[in-house]
ZASERO-49709 format. One line per field, with one value per residue (C-alpha): residue number from 1; chain; z, x, y. Coordinates in steps of 0.2 Angstrom, whole numbers, plus 2048, in hexadecimal, padded with zeros to 3 digits. Each point is the difference from the previous one (the first is absolute). Layout:
BEGIN
seq <- c(NUM / ...)
mol <- c(A / ...)
up <- c(Z / ...)
east <- c(X / ...)
north <- c(Y / ...)
! end
This chain:
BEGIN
seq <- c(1 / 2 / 3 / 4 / 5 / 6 / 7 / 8 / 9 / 10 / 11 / 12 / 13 / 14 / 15 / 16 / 17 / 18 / 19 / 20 / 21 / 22 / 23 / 24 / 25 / 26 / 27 / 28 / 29 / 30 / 31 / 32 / 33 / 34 / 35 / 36 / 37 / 38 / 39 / 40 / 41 / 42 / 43 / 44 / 45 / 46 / 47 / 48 / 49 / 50 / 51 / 52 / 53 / 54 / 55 / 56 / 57 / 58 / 59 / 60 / 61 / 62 / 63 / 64 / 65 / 66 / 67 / 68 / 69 / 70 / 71 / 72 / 73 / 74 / 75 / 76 / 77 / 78 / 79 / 80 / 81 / 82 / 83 / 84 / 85 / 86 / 87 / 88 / 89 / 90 / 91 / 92 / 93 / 94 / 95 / 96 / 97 / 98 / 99 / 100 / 101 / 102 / 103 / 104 / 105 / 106 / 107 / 108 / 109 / 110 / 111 / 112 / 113 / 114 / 115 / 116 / 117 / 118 / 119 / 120 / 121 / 122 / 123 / 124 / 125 / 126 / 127 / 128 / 129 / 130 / 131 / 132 / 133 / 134 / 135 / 136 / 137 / 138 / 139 / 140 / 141 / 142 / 143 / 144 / 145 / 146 / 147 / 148 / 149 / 150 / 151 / 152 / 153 / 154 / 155 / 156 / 157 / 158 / 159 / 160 / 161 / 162 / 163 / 164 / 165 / 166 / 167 / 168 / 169 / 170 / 171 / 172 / 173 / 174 / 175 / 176 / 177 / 178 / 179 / 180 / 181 / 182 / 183 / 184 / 185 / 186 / 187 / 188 / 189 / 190 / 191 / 192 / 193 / 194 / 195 / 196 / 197 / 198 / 199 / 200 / 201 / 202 / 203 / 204 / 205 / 206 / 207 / 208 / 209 / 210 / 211 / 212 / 213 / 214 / 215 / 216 / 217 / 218 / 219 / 220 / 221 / 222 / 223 / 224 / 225 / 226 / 227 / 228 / 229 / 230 / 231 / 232 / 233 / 234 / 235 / 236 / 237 / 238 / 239 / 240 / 241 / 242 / 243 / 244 / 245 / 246 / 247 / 248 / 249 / 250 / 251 / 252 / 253 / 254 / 255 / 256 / 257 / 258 / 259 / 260 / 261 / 262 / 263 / 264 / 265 / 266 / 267 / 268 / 269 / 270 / 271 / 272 / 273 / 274 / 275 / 276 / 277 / 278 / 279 / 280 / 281 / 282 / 283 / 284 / 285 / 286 / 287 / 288 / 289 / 290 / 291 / 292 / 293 / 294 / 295 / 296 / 297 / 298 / 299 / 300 / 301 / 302 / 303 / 304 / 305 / 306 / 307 / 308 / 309 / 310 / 311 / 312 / 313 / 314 / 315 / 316 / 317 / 318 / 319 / 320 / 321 / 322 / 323 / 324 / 325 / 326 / 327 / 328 / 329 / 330 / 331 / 332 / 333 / 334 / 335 / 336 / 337 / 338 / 339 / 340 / 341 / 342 / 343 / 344 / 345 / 346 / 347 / 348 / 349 / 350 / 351 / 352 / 353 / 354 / 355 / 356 / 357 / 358 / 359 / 360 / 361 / 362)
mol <- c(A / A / A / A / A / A / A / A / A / A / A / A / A / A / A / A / A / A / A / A / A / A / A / A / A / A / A / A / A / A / A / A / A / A / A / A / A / A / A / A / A / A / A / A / A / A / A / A / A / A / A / A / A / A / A / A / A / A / A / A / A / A / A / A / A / A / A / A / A / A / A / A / A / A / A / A / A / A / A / A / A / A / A / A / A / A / A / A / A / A / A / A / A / A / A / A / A / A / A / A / A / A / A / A / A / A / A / A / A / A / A / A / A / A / A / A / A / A / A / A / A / A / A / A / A / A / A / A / A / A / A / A / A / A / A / A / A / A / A / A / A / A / A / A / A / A / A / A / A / A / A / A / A / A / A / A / A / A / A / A / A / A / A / A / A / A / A / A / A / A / A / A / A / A / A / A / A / A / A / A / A / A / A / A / A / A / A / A / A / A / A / A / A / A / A / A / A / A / A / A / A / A / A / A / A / A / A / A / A / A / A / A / A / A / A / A / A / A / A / A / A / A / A / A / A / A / A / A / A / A / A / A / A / A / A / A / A / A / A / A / A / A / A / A / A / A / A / A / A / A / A / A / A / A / A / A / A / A / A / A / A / A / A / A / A / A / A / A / A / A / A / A / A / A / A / A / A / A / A / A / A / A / A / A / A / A / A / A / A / A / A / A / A / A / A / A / A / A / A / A / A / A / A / A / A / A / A / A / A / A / A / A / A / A / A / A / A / A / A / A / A / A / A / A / A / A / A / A / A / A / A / A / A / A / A / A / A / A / A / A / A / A / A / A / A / A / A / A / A / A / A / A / A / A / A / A / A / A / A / A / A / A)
up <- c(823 / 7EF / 7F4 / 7EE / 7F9 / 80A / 80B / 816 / 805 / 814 / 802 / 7FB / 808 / 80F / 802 / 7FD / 811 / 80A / 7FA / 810 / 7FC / 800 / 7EE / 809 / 808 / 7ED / 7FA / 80E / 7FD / 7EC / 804 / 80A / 7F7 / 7ED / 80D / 809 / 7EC / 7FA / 810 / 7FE / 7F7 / 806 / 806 / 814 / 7FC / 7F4 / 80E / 810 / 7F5 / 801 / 811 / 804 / 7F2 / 809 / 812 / 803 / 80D / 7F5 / 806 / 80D / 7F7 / 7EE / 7F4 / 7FA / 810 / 801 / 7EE / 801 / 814 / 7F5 / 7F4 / 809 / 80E / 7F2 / 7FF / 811 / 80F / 80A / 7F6 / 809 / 7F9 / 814 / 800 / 7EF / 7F8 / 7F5 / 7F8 / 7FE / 7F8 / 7F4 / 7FC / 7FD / 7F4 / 7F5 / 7FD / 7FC / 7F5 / 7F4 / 7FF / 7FA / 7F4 / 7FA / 7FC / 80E / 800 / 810 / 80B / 7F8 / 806 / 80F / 805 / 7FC / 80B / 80F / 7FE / 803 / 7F3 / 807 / 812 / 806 / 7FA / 7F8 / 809 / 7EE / 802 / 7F6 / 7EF / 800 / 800 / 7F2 / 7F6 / 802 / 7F8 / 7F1 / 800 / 7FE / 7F5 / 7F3 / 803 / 7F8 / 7F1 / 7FC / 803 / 7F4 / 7F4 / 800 / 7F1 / 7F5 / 7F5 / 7FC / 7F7 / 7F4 / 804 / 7F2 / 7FD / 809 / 7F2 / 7FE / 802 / 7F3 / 7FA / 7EF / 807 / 803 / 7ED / 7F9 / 808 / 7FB / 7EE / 7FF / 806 / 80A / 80E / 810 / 806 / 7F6 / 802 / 814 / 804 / 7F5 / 807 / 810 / 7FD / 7F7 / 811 / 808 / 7F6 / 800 / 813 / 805 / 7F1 / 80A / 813 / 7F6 / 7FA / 80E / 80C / 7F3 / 800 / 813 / 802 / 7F4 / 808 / 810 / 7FB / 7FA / 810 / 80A / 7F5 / 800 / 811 / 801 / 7F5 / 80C / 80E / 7F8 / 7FA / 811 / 809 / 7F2 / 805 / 810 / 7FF / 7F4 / 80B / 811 / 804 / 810 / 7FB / 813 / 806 / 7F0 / 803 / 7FA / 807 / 801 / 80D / 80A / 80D / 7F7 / 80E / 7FE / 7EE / 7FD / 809 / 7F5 / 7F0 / 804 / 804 / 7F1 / 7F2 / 808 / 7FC / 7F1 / 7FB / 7FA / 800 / 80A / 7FE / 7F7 / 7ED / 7FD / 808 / 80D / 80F / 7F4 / 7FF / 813 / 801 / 7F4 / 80B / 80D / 7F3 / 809 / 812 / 7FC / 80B / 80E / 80D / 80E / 80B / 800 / 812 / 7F7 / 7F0 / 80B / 80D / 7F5 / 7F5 / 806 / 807 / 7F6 / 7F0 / 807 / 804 / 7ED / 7F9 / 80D / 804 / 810 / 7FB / 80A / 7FB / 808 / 806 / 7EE / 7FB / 80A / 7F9 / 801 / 813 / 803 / 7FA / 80A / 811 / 7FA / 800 / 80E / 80C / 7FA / 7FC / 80A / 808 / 7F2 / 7FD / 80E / 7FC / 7ED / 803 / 80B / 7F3 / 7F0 / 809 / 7F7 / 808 / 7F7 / 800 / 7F4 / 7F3 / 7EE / 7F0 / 7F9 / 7F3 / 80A / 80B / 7F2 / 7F9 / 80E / 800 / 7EF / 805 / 80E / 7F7 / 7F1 / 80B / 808 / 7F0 / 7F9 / 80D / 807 / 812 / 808)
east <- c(856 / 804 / 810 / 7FF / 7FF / 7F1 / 808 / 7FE / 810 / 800 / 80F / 7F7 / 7F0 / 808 / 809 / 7EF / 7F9 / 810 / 80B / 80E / 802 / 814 / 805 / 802 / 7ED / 7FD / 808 / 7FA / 7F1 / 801 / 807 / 7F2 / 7F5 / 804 / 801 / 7EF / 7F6 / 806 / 7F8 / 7EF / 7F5 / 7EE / 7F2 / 806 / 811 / 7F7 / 7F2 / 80D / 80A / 7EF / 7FE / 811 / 801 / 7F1 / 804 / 7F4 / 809 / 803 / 7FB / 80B / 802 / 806 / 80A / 806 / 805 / 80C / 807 / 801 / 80B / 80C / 803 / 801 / 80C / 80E / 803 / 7F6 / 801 / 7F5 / 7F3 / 7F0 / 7EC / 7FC / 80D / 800 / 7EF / 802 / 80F / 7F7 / 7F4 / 80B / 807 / 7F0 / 7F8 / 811 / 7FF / 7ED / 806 / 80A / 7F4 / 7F2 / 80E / 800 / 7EE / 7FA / 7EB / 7FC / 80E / 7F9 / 7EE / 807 / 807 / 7F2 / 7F4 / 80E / 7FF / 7ED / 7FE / 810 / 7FA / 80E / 811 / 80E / 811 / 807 / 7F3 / 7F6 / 80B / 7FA / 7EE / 802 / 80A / 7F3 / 7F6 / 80C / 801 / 7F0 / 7FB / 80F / 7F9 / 7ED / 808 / 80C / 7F2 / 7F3 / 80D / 804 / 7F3 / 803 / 80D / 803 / 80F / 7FE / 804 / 80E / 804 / 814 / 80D / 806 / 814 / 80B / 800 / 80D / 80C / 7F1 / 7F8 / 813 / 803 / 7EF / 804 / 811 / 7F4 / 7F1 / 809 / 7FC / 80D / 7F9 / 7EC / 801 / 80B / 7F3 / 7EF / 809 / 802 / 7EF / 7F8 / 809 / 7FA / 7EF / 801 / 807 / 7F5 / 7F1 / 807 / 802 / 7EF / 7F7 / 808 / 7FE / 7EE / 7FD / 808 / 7F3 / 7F1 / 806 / 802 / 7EE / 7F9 / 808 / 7FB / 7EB / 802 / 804 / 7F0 / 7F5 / 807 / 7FC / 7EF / 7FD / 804 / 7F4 / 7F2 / 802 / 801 / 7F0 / 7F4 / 806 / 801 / 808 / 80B / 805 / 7ED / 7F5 / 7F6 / 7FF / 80D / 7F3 / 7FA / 810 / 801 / 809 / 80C / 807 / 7FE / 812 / 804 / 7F5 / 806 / 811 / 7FD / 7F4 / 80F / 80E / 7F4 / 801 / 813 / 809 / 810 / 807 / 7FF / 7F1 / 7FD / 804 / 7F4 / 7FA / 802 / 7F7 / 7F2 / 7FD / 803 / 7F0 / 7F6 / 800 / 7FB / 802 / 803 / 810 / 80A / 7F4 / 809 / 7F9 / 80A / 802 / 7F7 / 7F1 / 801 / 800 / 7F5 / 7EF / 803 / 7F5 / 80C / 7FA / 805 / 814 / 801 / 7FB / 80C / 80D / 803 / 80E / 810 / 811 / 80C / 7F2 / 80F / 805 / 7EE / 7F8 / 7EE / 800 / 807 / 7F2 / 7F2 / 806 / 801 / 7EF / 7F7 / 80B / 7FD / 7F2 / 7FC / 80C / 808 / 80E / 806 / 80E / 805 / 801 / 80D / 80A / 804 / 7FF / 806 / 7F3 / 7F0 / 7F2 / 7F9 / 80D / 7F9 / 800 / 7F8 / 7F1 / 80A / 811 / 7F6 / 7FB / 810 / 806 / 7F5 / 802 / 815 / 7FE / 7F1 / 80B / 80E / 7F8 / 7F7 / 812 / 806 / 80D / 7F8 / 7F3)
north <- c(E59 / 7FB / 804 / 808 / 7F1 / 7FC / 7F2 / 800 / 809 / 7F9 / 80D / 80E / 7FB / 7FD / 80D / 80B / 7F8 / 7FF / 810 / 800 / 7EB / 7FB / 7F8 / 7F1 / 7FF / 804 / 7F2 / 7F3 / 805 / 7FF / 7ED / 7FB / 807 / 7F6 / 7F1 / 801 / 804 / 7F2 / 7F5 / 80B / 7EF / 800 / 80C / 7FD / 808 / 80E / 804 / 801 / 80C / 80B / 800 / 804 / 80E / 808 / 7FD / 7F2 / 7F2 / 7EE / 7EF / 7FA / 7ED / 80E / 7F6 / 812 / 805 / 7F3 / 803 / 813 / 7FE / 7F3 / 80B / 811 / 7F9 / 7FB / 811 / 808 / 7F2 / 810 / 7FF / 7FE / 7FF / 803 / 80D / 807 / 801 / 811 / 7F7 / 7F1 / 80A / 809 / 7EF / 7F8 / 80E / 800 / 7ED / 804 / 80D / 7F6 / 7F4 / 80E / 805 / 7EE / 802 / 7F5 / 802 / 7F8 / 808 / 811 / 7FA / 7FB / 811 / 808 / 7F7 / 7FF / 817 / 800 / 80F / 807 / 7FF / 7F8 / 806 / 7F6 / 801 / 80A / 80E / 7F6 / 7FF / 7EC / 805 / 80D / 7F2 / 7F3 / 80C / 800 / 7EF / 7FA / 810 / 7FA / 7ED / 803 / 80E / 7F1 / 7F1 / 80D / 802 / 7F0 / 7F9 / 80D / 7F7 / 7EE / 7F5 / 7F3 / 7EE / 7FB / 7EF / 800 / 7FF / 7EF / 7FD / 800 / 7ED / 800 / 7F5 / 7F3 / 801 / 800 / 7EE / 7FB / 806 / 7F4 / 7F1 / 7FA / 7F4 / 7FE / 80B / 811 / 7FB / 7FD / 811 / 80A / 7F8 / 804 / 811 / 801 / 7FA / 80D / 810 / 7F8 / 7FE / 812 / 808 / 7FB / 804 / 812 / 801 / 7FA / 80D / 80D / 7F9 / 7FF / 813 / 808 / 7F5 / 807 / 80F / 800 / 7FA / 80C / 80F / 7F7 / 800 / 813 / 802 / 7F3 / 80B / 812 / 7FB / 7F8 / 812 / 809 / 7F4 / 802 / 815 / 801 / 7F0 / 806 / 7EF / 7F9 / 7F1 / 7FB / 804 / 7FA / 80F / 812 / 80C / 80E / 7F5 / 801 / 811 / 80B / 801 / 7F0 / 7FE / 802 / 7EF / 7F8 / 808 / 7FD / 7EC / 800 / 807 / 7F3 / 7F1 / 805 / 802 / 7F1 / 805 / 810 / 80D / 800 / 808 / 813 / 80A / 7F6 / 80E / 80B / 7F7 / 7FF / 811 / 803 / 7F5 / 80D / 80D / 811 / 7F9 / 7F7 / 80D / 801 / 7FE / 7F3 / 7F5 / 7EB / 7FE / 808 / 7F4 / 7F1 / 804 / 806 / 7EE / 7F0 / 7F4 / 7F2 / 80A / 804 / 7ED / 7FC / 80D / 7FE / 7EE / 7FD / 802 / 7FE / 810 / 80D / 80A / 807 / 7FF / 80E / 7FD / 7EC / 806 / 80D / 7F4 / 7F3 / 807 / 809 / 7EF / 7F9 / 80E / 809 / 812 / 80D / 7F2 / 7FB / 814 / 7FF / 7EF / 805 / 810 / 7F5 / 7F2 / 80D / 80E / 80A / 809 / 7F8 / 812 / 806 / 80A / 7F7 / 804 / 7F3 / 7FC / 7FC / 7F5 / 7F5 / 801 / 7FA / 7F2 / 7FA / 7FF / 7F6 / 7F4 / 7FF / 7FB / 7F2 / 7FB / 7FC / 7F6 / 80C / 805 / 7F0)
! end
């Protein structure tokens, strides 16, 4: 939850989840929690927090784990992952939370590919997926808003230099030249680390918002040609069934910068014209695609177990048709016959591709 003023208020947020807590578990927890975000440093930490946030286990050799039982047992020496898992849980989506309120992209991307289209449920009854979804819909209004003004690049204001004309007006000596050229050297120096900056700030500024452009014209051409990027064929050669898998991987190739330009969902939902809520399951997505084409647009990866369809198609190809669906509900905890929308499925796709694609899951 968050305060009037629009601030995480861990208190109140975890009181909402943990209403018969003591004020001193409140306060335990509050310590360990400010202690264990400021830790949080690369995608490993980010990814685990997933995981435990929706109940899947972590990787024995976790950094996180580590840092998250040094902090807790300050203040809890019972605590337990083993022992305590819808704690950890709690834990892990509140520390997720206030770093979605920080406007953190790929943690919101994150979350959203870890809740399978809200397969799997979030230890806080799924308030972190909802505010992924808020994260990532105030990051593209910002990023599209974001060329719409500009500031001019002024030369800086030079420093007040009296005192060094004064002496130069009583006489030229060696003792007034050498503490003015001095000083000239100085504004001259600092004038031009001001302009550059200024300079390097509106070029980036530029590139970012071109990109956004590149990226928005890129997901039109693709719409309008029905072109396969990942396949280099035409998607109205791709079963229909599956297509969603393709489109999915096909629109995260494309982004350069999560989460993609305003409008970018939209635009995969019209792909699917009237069938975009058909409901169909992902067993049937992977298994009526060529296995050639789900190697092409699905490449190995390592964090299959918060990435259900890099999972599915993995054990698809590994085990063969039938074969992977009971290994596949066992790691995911998911029936691969769970009923999901065309759309949802390729939405589903695009999170996980654009996750990889970033660098944040391998």
């Amino acid at each position: 939850m968050t305060s009037e003023s629009g601030a995480f208020d861990f208190i109140e947020s975890y009181r909402a989840l943990q209403p018969a807590a003591t004020r001193e578990m409140v306060a335990a927890r509050q310590s360990s929690h400010a202690e264990i975000l400021k830790q949080i440093k690369v995608s490993a930490h980010v990814l685990d927090l997933c995981r435990l946030a929706f109940g899947i286990p972590i990787p024995a050799q976790s950094e996180l784990s580590t840092m998250l039982l040094a902090e807790i047992h300050k203040g809890d020496v019972q605590f337990s992952l083993a022992h305590d898992r819808a704690e950890a849980g709690r834990i892990a989506a509140l520390l997720l939370t206030e770093r979605l309120a920080q406007g953190r992209t790929q943690d919101a991307v994150a979350v959203l590919a870890t809740s399978f289209s809200g397969l799997r449920a979030s230890a806080d009854n799924d308030g972190v997926t909802s505010r992924a979804v808020g994260c990532l819909a105030r990051a593209t209004r910002a990023r599209g808003n974001a060329g719409r003004s500009y500031s001019t690049i002024l030369y800086p204001k030079s420093p007040d230099r009296s005192a060094l004309v004064a002496a130069l007006d009583q006489g030229i000596t060696s003792q007034t030249l050498k503490p003015a050229f001095e000083a000239l050297i100085t504004d001259d120096c600092a004038a031009g680390v001001g302009i550059a900056r200024a300079v390097t700030e509106a070029v980036q500024n530029l590139f970012s918002e071109n990109q956004r452009l590149a990226e928005e014209v890129d997901l039109l051409w693709w719409h309008i040609g029905d072109w396969s990027e990942c396949l280099s064929r035409p998607l109205c050669q791709v079963p229909e069934r599956g297509r969603g898998l393709i489109a999915g991987a096909d629109l995260a190739a494309m982004i350069r910068i999560l989460p993609g330009p305003y409008g970018t969902a939209g635009i995969l939902r019209r792909s699917f014209g009237d069938d975009a809520d058909q409901p169909m399951t992902l067993g049937e997505a992977v298994e009526v695609l060529e296995p050639e084409d789900l190697r092409t647009a699905y490449p190995t990866c390592v964090d299959t177990d918060i990435l259900p369809i890099h999972m599915a198609v993995q054990l698809y190809l590994d085990r063969g048709r039938g074969a992977w669906r009971q290994a596949f509900e066992k790691v995911c905890g998911v029936t691969p016959d769970a009923s999901l929308s065309r759309y949802k499925i390729a939405l589903q796709a695009f999170w996980e591709r654009s996750l990889i694609n970033c660098g944040w899951a391998k």
